[in-house]
C-alpha angles and dihedrals in degrees: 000000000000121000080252098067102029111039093177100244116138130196111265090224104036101027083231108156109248129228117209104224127188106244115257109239097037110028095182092045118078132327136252123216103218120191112242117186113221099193126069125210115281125258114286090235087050090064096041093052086075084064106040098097107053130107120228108236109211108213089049086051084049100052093034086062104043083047077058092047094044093049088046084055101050090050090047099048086045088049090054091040082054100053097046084054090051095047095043084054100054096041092057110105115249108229124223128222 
């Protein structure tokens, strides 16, 4: 990466190196400083190898499951809750004064 591109500054919060970029409507007015981000995410295989040696437990997988069915279920009924109301609203005559 050149010295043009990469200046070497780094945000005071995140620690993201920082590009100086020539501001869009004037070029030759001010600059903006404009977060790139230098790493990229790591391999796939790399992020599944923390969980290579683990055993799947059965009753945690079970209930893990039925806690993702029960929480479907309550969005759907309150999906549904939500689009009675929505009809029941539009079909109520508007009265006139």
């Amino acid at each position: 990466m050149s010295r043009d591109t990469h200046s070497g500054l780094r945000c005071p919060h995140c620690q993201t190196a920082l590009a100086l970029v020539p501001a869009a409507d004037n070029p030759a007015a001010s600059v903006l400083s404009v977060p790139i981000r230098d790493e990229t995410p790591p391999p796939v295989h790399e992020v599944l190898a923390v969980y290579a040696g683990r055993t799947r437990d059965a009753a945690v997988a079970m209930r893990g499951a039925a806690r993702v069915r029960e929480s479907f279920n309550r969005a759907r009924r309150a999906a549904a809750r939500r689009r009675a109301a929505q009809r029941a609203a539009q079909q109520r005559p508007v009265r006139s004064a």
